[in-house]
C-alpha positions, 0 to 999 in steps of 0.5 A: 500500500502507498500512503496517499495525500493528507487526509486520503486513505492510503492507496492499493497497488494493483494485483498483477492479474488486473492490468493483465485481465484488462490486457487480455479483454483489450486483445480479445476486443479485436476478435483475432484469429491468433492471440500472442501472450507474453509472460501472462503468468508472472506475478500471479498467486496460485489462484490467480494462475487457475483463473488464467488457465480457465479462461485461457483453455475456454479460449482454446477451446472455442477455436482461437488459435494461441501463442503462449511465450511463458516461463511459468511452466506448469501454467503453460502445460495444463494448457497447450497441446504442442510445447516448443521449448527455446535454448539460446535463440533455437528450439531444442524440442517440439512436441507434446508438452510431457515429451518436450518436458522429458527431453534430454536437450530441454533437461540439460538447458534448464537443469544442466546434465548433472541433474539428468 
């Protein structure tokens, strides 16, 4: 919370789901055949991540076609159909999402070999 001017209640700084619900409706307005999400997931709570997923698969799901840049996974996963994962500018998998997850190339990127 930020203190507002003498007199005024302090006020609340926004959830990052607000600006982005107000994001998403805005590039939903336009009708588009592609919809391209950028980094939607971060910064939300647990819950907040749910409502995203549902209302991303309704999306899905009624036919809009979706491109989904994301560095929380486990987001994207309960989502996608197909999984391209990037290392360093070039794809190192392709596929369905538990097949890219369990991907020697992905594993080493992400985790390094040790783990492997």
């Amino acid at each position: 919370m930020r203190p507002g001017a003498a007199g005024e209640p302090p006020r609340r700084e926004p959830r990052p789901a607000q600006p982005k619900r107000l994001e998403l409706a805005r590039a939903l307005a336009t009708e588009p055949e592609v919809l391209l999400l950028d980094e939607i997931g971060a910064g939300l709570t647990d819950a907040e991540a749910a409502e995203l997923v549902a209302t991303i698969t309704q999306l899905r799901d009624r036919g809009l076609a979706i491109v989904w840049i994301e560095h929380i996974v486990h987001v994207l996963v309960q989502v996608v159909e197909r999984l391209v994962c990037l290392a360093q500018g070039r794809v190192i998998a392709d596929g369905e999402p538990d097949a890219v997850m369990r991907s020697p190339a992905v594993i080493d990127a992400y985790l390094g070999t040790a783990v492997a």
